[in-house]
TORVEX-131578 format. One record per residue (C-alpha): x, y, z; residue number from 1. Coordinates in nm, 4 decimals. Layout:
east: X; north: Y; up: Z; i: NUM $
...
END
This chain:
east: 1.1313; north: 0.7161; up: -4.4656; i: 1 $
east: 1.1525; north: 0.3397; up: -4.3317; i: 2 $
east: 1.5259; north: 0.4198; up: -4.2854; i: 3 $
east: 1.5577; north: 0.7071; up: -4.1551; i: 4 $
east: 1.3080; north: 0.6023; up: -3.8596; i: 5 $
east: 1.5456; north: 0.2889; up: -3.8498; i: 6 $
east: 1.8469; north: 0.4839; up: -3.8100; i: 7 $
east: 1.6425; north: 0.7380; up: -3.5206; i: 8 $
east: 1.6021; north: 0.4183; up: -3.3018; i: 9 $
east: 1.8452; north: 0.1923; up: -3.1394; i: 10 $
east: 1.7996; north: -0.1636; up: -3.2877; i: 11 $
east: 1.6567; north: -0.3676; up: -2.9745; i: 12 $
east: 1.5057; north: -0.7130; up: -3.0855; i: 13 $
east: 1.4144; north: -0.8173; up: -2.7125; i: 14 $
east: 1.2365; north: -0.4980; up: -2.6647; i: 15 $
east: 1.0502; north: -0.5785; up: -3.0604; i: 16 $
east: 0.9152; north: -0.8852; up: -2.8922; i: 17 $
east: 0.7754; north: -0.7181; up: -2.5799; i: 18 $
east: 0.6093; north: -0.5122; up: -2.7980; i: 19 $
east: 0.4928; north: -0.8082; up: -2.9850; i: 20 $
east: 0.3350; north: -0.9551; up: -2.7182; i: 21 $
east: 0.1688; north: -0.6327; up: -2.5548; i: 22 $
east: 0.0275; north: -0.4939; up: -2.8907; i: 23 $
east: -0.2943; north: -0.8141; up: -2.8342; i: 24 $
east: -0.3390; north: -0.6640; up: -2.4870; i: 25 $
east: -0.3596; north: -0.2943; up: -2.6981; i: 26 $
east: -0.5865; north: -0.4281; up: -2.9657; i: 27 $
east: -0.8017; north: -0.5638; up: -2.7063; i: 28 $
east: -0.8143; north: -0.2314; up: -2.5394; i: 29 $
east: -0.9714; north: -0.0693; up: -2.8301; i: 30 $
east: -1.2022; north: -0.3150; up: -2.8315; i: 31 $
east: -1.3357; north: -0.2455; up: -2.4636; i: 32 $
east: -1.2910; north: 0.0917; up: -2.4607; i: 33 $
east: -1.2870; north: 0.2509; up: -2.8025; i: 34 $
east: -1.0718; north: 0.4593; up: -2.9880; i: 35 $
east: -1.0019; north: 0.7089; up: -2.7545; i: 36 $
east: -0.7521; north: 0.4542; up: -2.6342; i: 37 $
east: -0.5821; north: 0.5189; up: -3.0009; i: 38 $
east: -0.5766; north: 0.8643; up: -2.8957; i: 39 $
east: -0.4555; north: 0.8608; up: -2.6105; i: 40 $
east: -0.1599; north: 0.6542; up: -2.7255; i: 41 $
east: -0.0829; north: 0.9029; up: -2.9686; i: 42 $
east: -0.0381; north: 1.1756; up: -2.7205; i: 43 $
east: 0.2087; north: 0.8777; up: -2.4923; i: 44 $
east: 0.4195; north: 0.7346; up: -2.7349; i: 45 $
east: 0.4751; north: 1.1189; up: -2.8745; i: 46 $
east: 0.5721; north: 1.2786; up: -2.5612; i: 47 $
east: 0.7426; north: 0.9527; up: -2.4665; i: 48 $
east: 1.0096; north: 0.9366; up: -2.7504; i: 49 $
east: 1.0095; north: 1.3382; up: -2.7927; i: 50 $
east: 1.1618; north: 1.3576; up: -2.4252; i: 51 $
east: 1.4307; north: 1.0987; up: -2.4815; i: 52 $
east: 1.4940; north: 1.1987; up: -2.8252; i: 53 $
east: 1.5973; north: 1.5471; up: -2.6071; i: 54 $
east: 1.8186; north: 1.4083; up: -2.3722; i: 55 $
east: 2.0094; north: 1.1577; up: -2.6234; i: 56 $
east: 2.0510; north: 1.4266; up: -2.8598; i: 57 $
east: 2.3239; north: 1.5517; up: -2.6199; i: 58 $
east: 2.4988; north: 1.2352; up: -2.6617; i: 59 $
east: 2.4741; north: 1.2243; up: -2.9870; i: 60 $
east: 2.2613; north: 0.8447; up: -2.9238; i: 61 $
east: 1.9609; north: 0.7143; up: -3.0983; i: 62 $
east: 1.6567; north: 0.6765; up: -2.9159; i: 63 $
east: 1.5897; north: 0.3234; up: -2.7540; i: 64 $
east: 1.3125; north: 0.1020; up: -2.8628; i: 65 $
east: 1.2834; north: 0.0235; up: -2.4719; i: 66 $
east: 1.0917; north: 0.3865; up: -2.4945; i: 67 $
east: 0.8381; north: 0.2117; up: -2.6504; i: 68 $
east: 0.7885; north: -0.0645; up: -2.4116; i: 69 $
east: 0.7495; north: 0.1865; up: -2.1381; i: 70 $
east: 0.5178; north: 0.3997; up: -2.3447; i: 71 $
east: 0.2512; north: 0.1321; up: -2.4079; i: 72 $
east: 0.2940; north: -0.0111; up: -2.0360; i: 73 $
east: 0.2888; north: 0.3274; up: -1.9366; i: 74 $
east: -0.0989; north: 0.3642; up: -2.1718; i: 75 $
east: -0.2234; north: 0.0278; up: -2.0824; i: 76 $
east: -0.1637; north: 0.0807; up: -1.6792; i: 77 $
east: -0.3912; north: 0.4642; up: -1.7120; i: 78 $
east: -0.7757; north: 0.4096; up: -1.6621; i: 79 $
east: -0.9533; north: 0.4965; up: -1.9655; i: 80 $
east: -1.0735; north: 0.8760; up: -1.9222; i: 81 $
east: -0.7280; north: 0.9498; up: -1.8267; i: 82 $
east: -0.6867; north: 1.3464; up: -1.9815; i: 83 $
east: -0.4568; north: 1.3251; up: -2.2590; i: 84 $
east: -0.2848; north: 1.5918; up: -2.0722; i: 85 $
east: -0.2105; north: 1.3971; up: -1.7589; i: 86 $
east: -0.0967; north: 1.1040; up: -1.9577; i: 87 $
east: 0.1740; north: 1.3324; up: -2.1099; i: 88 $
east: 0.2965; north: 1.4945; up: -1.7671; i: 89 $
east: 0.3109; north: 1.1379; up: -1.6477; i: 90 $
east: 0.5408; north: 0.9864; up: -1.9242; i: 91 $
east: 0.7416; north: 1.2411; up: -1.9652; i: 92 $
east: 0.7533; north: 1.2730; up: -1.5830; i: 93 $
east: 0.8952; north: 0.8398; up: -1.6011; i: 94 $
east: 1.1241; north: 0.8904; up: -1.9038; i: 95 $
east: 1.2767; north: 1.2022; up: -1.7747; i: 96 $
east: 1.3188; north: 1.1481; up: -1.4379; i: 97 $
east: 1.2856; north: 0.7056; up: -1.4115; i: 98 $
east: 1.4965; north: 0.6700; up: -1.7032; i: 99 $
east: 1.7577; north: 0.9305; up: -1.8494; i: 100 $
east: 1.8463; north: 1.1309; up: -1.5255; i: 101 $
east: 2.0241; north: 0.8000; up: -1.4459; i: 102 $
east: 2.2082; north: 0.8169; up: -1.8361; i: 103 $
east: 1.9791; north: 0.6225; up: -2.0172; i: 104 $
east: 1.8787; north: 0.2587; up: -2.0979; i: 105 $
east: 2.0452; north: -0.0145; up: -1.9024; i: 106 $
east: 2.1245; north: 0.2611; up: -1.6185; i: 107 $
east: 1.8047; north: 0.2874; up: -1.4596; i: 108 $
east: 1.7266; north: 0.1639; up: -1.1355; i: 109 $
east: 1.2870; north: 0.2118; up: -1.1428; i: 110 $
east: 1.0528; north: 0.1102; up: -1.3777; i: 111 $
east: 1.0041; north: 0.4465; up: -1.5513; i: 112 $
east: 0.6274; north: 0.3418; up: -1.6409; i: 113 $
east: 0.5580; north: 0.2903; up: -1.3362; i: 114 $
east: 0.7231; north: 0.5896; up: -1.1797; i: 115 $
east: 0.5425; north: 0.7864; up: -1.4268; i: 116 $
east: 0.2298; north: 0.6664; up: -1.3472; i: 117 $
east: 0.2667; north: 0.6915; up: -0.9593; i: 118 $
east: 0.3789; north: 1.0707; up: -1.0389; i: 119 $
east: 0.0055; north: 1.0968; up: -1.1685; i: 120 $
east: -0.1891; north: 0.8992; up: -0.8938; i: 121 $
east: -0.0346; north: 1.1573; up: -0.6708; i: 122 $
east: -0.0553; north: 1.4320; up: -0.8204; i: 123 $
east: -0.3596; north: 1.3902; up: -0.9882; i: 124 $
east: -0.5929; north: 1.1350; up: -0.7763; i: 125 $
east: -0.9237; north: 1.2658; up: -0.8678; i: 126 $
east: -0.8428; north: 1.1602; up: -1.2835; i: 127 $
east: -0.6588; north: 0.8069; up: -1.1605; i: 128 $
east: -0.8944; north: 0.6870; up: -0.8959; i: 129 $
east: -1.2402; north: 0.8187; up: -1.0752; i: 130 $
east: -1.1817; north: 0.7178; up: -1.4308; i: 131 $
east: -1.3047; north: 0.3892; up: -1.4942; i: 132 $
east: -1.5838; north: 0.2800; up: -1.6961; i: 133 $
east: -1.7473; north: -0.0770; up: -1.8288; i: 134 $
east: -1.6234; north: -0.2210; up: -2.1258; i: 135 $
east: -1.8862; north: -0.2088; up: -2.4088; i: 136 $
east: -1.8031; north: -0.2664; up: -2.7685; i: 137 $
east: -1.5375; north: 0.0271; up: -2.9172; i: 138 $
east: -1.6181; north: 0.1989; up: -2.6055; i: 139 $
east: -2.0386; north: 0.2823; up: -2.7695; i: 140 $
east: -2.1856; north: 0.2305; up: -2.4450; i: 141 $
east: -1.9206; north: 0.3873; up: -2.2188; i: 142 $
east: -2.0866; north: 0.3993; up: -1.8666; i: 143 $
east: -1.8971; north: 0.4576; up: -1.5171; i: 144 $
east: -1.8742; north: 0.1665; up: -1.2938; i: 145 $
east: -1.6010; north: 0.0595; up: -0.9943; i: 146 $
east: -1.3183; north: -0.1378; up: -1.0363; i: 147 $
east: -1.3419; north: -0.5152; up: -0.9000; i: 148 $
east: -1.1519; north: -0.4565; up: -0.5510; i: 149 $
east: -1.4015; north: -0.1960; up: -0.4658; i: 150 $
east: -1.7076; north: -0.3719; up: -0.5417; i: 151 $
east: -1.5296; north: -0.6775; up: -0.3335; i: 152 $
east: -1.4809; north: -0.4143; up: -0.0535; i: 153 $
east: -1.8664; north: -0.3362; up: -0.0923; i: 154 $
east: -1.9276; north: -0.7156; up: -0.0528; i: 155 $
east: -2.0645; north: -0.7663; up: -0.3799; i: 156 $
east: -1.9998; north: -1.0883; up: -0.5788; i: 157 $
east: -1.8064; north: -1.1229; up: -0.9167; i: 158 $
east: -1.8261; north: -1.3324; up: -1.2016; i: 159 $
east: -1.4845; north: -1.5019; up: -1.2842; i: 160 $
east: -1.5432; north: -1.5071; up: -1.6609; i: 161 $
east: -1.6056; north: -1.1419; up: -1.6875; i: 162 $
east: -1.2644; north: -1.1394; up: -1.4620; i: 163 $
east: -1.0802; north: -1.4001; up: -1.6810; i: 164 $
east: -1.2152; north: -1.1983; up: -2.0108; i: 165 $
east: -1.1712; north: -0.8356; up: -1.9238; i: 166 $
east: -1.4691; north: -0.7758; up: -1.9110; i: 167 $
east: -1.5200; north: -0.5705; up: -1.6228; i: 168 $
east: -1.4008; north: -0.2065; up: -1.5111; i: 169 $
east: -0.9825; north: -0.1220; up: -1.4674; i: 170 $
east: -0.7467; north: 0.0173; up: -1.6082; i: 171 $
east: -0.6612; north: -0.0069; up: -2.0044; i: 172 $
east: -0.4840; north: -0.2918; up: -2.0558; i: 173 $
east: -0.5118; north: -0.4775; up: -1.7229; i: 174 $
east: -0.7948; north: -0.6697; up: -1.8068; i: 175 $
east: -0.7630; north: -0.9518; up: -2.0161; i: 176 $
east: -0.5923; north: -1.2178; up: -1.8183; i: 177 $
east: -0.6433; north: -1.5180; up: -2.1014; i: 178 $
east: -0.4360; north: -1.2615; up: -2.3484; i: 179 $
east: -0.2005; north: -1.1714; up: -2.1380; i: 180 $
east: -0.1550; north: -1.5722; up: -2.0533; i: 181 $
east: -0.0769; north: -1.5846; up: -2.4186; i: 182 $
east: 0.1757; north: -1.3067; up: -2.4323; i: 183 $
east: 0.3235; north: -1.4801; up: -2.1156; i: 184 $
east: 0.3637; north: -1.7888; up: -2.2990; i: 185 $
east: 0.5679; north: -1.6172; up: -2.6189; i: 186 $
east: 0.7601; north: -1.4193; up: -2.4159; i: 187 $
east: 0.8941; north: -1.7487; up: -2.2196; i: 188 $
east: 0.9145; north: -1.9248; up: -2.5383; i: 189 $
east: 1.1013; north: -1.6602; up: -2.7201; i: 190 $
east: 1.3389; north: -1.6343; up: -2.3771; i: 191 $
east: 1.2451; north: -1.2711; up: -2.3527; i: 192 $
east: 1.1123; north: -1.2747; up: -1.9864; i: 193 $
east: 1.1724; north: -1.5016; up: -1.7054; i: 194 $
east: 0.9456; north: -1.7210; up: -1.5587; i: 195 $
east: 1.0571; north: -1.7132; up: -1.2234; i: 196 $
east: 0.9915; north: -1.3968; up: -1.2031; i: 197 $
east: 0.6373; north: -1.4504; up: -1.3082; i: 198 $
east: 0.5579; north: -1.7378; up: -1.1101; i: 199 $
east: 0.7284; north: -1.5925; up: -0.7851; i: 200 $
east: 0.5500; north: -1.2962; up: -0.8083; i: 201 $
east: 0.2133; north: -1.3882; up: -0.8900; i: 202 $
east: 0.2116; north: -1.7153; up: -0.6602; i: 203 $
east: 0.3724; north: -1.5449; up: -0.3449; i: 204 $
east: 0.0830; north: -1.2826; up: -0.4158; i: 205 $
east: -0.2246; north: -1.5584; up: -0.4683; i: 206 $
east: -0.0418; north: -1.7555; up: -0.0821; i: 207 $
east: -0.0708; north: -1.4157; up: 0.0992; i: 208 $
east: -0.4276; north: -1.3373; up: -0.0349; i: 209 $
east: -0.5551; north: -1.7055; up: 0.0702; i: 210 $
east: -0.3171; north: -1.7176; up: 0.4235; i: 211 $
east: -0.5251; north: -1.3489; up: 0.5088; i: 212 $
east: -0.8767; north: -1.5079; up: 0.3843; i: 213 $
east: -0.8694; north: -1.8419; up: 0.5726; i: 214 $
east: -0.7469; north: -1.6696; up: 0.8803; i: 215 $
east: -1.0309; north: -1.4206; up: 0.8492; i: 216 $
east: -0.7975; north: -1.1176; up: 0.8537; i: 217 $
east: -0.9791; north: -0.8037; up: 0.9009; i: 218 $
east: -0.9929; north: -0.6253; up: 0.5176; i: 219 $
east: -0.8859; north: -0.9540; up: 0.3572; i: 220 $
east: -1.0565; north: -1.0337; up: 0.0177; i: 221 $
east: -1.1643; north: -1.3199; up: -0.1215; i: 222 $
east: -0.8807; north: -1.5034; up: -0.2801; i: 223 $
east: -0.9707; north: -1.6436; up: -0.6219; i: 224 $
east: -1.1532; north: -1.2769; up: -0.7216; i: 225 $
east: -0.8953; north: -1.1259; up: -0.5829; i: 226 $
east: -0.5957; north: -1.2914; up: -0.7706; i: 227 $
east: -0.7980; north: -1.2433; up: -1.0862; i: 228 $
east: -0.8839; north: -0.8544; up: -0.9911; i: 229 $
east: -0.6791; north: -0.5749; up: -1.0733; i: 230 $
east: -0.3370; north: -0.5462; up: -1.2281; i: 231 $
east: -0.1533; north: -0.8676; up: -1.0642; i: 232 $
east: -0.1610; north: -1.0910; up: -1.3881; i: 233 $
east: -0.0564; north: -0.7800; up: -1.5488; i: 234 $
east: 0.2884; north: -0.6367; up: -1.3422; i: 235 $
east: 0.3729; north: -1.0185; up: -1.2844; i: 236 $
east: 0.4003; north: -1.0712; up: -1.6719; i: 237 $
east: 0.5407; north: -0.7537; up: -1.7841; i: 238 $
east: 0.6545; north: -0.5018; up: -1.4775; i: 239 $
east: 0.8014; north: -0.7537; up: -1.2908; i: 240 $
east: 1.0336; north: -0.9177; up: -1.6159; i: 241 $
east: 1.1614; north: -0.6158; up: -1.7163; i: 242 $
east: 1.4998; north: -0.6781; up: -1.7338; i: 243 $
east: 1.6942; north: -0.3978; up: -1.6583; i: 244 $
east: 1.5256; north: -0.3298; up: -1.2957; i: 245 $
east: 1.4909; north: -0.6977; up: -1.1910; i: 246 $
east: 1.7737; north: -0.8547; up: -1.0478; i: 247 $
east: 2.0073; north: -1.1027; up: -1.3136; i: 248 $
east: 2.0962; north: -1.3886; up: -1.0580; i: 249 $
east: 1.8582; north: -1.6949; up: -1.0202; i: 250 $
east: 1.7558; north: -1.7143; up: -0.6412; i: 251 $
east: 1.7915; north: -1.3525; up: -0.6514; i: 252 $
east: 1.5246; north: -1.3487; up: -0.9071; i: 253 $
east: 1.2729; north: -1.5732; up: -0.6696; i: 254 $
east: 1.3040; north: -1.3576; up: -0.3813; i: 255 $
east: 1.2670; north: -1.0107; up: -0.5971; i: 256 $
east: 0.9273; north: -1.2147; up: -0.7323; i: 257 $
east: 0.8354; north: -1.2404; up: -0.3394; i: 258 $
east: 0.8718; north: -0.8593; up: -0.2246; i: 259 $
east: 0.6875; north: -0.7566; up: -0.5265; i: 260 $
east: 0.3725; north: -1.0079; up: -0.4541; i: 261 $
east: 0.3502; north: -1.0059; up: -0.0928; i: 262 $
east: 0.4274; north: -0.6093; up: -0.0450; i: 263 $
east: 0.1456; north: -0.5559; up: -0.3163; i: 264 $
east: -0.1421; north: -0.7544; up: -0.1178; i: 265 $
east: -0.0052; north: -0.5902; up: 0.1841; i: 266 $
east: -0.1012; north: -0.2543; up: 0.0932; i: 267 $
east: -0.4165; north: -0.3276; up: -0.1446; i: 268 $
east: -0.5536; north: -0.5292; up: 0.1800; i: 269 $
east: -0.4211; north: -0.2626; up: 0.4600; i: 270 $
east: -0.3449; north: 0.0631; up: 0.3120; i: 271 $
east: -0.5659; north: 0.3541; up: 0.1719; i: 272 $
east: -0.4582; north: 0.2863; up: -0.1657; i: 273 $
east: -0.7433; north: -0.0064; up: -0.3522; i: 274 $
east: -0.4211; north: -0.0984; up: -0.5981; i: 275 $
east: -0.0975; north: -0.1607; up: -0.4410; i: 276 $
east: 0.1375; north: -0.3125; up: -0.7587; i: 277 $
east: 0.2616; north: 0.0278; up: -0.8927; i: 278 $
east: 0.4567; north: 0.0486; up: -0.5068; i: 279 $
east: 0.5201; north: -0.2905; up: -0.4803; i: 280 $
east: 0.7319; north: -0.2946; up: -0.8086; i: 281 $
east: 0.9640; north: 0.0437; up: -0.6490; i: 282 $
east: 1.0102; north: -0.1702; up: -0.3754; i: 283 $
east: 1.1304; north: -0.4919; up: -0.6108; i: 284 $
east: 1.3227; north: -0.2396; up: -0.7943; i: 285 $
east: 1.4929; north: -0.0466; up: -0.4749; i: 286 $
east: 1.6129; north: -0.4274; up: -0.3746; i: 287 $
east: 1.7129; north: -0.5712; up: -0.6652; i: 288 $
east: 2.0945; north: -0.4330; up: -0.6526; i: 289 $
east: 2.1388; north: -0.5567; up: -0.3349; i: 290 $
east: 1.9913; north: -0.8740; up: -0.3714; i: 291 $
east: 2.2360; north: -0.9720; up: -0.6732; i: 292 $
east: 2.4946; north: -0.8502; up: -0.4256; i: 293 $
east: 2.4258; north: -1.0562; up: -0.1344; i: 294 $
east: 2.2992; north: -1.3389; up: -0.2879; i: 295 $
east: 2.5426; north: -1.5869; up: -0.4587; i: 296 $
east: 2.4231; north: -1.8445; up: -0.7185; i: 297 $
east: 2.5357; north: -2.2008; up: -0.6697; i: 298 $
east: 2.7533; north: -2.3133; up: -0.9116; i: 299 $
east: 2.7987; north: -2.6606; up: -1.0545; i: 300 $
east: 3.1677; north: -2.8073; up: -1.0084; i: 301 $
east: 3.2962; north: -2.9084; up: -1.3493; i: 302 $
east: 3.4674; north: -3.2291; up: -1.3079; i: 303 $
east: 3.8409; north: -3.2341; up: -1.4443; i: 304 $
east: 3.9187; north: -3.4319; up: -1.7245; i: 305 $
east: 4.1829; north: -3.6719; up: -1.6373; i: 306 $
east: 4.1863; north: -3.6120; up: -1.2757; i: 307 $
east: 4.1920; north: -3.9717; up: -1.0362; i: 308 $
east: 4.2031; north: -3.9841; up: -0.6780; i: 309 $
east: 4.4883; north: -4.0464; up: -0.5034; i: 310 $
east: 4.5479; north: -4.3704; up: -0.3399; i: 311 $
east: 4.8148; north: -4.3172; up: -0.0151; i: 312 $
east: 5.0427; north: -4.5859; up: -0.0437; i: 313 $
END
């Protein structure tokens, strides 16, 4: 059985460690929101690897482990009374159409969890703007509340542990930023993800926030709840690293980190839309061919071996 599920999948160690590293942010999920989230997994990762498994069959290819990865970002970025039937349109929607319609891993140009899930917070606002409820222990004492931006808009105050903890209303695996510091940490260690790419895109997001607070901006929110408030820690450890959609060259790399941080407070401080991270990351994504294009690295002169300078006579 083992083997024949080995041989079904395409051997992908990086994409084992992502998984790794994202399967504390699950566990906690279960813990703040019950077993539904099991559930609801179930229904992802199924319809997730069932639609690949349908267009690599043509090709006579395995399916990728990296189907995986964007299943659980796909579950972990859904608020928790998502319909199980809306989380499959939506990831079959990103693997289908984010993924394989461009021929499959390493060809895509979007994040296809995150395309999925903006297919669904179009299509279906009511279920991904409405769905959010207070943590409570395995979900016992489920109870609707708003998300942290939209008490912030209300003018209400926050308490930074429940922010730091998870501990407060968002989507699945969003939450817990001290975890998903941890995962950050293996992933750098294990040289999975880069930490430029973390680092540019969660700092150039925390300068905008405080530039548009000090200068009283109209809409601007408060900058340390808002840098610890909705999915930021979250896309800047593991939407902005994936590697296929970011750019491969260094500086490239810090100025992809950029877009993605200061067009997400742009649009979760001006725009309609509370969350702004799932667009900001199409926008990364839509620049990072061109900025590996454009954009040359500098590289280090060797020095020849042998070579003296020549003295005119």
């Amino acid at each position: 059985m083992v083997e024949k599920i080995s041989k079904f999948f395409q051997k992908q160690p990086m994409m084992r460690k992502m998984l790794w590293a994202l399967l504390f942010v699950f566990i906690f999920s279960v813990f703040a929101y019950g077993f539904k989230v099991i559930w609801l997994g179930i229904w992802v990762f199924t319809t997730g690897v069932f639609v690949e498994y349908l267009f690599e069959k043509q090709k006579r290819k395995p399916v990728s482990e990296a189907v995986l990865v964007t299943c659980m970002l796909f579950l972990l970025s859904l608020p928790p009374n998502t319909p199980f039937w809306v989380a499959m349109i939506g990831i079959a929607f990103g693997v289908a159409f984010g993924k394989e319609v461009y021929g499959g891993f390493g060809r895509n140009i979007f994040n296809p969890a995150i395309v999925g899930r903006l297919f669904i917070y179009i299509t279906f606002p009511n279920y991904m703007t409405m769905g959010w409820v207070k943590p409570s222990l395995f979900g016992t004492d489920a109870v609707s509340s708003a998300t942290p931006l939209a008490l912030m808009r209300q003018g209400e105050n926050l308490n930074v542990l429940n922010l730091l903890t998870g501990w407060r209303a968002g989507s699945i695996g969003e939450g817990p930023i001290l975890i998903i510091l941890a995962a950050a940490v293996y992933l750098i260690v294990t040289k999975t993800a880069s930490w430029r790419l973390m680092i540019s895109t969660y700092f150039s997001a925390a300068a905008l926030t405080f530039l548009l607070d000090v200068f009283n901006v109209p809409k601007a929110l408060p900058t340390l709840p808002a840098i610890l408030s909705g999915s930021l820690v979250f896309i800047s450890v593991f939407m902005a690293t994936e590697p296929i959609t970011a750019p491969k060259k260094i500086r490239s790399q810090w100025i992809y980190g950029i877009i993605i941080g200061t067009t997400g407070v742009i649009i979760r401080t001006f725009s309609l839309f509370l969350e702004g991270w799932s667009f900001a990351i199409l926008m990364g994504n839509l620049f990072a061919p061109l900025l590996d294009e454009v954009i040359k690295d500098k590289k280090k002169k060797a020095p020849v071996q042998g070579q003296t300078k020549k003295v005119e006579a």
